[in-house]
C-alpha positions in Angstrom: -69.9 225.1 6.4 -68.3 222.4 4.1 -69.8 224.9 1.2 -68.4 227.3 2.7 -64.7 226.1 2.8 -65.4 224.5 -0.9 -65.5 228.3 -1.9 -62.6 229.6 -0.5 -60.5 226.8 -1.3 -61.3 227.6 -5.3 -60.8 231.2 -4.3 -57.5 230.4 -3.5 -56.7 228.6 -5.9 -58.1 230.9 -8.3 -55.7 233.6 -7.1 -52.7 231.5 -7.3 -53.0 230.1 -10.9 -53.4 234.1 -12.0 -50.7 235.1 -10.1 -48.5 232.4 -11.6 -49.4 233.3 -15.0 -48.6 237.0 -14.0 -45.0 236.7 -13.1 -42.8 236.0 -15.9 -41.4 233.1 -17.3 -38.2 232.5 -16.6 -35.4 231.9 -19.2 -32.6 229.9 -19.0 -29.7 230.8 -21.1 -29.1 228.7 -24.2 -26.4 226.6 -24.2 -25.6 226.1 -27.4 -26.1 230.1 -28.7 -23.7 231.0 -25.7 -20.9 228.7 -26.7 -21.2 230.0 -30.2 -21.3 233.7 -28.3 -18.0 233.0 -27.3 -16.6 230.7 -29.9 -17.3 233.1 -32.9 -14.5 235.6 -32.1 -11.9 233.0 -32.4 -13.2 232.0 -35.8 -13.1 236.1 -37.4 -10.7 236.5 -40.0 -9.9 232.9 -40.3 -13.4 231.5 -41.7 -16.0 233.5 -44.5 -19.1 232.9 -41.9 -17.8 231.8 -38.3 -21.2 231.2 -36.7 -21.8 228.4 -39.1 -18.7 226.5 -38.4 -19.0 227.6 -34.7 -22.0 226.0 -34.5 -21.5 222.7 -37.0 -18.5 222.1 -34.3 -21.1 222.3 -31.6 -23.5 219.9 -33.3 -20.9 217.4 -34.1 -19.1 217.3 -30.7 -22.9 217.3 -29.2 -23.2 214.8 -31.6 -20.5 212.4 -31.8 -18.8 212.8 -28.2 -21.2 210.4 -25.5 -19.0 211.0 -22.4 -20.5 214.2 -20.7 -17.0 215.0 -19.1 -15.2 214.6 -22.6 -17.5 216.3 -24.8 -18.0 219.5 -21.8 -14.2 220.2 -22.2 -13.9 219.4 -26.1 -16.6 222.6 -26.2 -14.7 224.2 -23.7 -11.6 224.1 -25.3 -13.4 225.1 -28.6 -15.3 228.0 -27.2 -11.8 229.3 -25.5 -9.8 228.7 -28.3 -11.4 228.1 -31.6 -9.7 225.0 -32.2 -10.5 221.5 -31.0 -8.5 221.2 -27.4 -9.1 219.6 -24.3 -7.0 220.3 -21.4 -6.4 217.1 -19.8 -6.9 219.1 -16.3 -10.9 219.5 -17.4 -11.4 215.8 -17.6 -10.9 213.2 -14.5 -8.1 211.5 -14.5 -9.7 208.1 -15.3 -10.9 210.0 -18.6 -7.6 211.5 -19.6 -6.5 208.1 -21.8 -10.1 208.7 -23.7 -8.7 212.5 -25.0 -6.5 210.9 -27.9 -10.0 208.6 -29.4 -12.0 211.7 -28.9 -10.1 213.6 -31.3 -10.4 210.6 -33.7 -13.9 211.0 -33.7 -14.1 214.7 -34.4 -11.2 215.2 -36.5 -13.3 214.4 -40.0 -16.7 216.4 -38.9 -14.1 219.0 -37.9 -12.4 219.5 -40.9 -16.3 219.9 -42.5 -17.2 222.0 -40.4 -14.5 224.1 -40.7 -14.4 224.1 -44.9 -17.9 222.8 -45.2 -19.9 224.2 -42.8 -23.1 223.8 -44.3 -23.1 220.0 -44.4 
């Protein structure tokens, strides 16, 4: 009896590891290719290769920016507009007097990115 249930206790549990390898793996978007997605048409015509600078003003506002709620709208505002911006609506209020410093920080790997992207 106890042999019994051993076997169909690994049957099952046969069955579901190979049905969990059958269904397919699912993908989560990429954050940082989607913000370039929709920051590279705001860089066209201004910059020789906009994906690099897109994405060297990703890496450095990844980078530089700690606070989650600062550096989410800094990207936002970068992805929507091309530019550094941050609406002081997408932060809480007792994170709008940090918006001013935040743009201290990324003004110089800004500027790089956007004339020096490779760096």
């Amino acid at each position: 009896m106890l042999l019994q249930l051993g076997t169909a206790a690994l049957a099952v549990i046969c069955c579901l590891s190979s049905s969990a390898d059958a269904r397919p793996t699912v993908r989560l978007p990429d954050p940082r290719g989607e913000f370039v997605r929709q920051c590279t048409p705001h860089m066209l015509g201004r910059w020789a290769h906009p994906e690099a600078v897109c994405s060297c003003l990703h890496d450095h506002a990844a980078a530089v920016v700690e606070d989650a709620d600062l550096r989410e709208a800094l990207l936002r505002g970068i992805s929507e507009t091309g530019v550094p911006t941050i609406e002081t609506n997408w932060v809480p209020a007792t994170k709008q007097a940090e918006i001013g410093p935040t743009f201290t920080k990324i003004a110089k790997p800004a500027l790089q990115c956007m004339f020096d992207p490779a760096q």
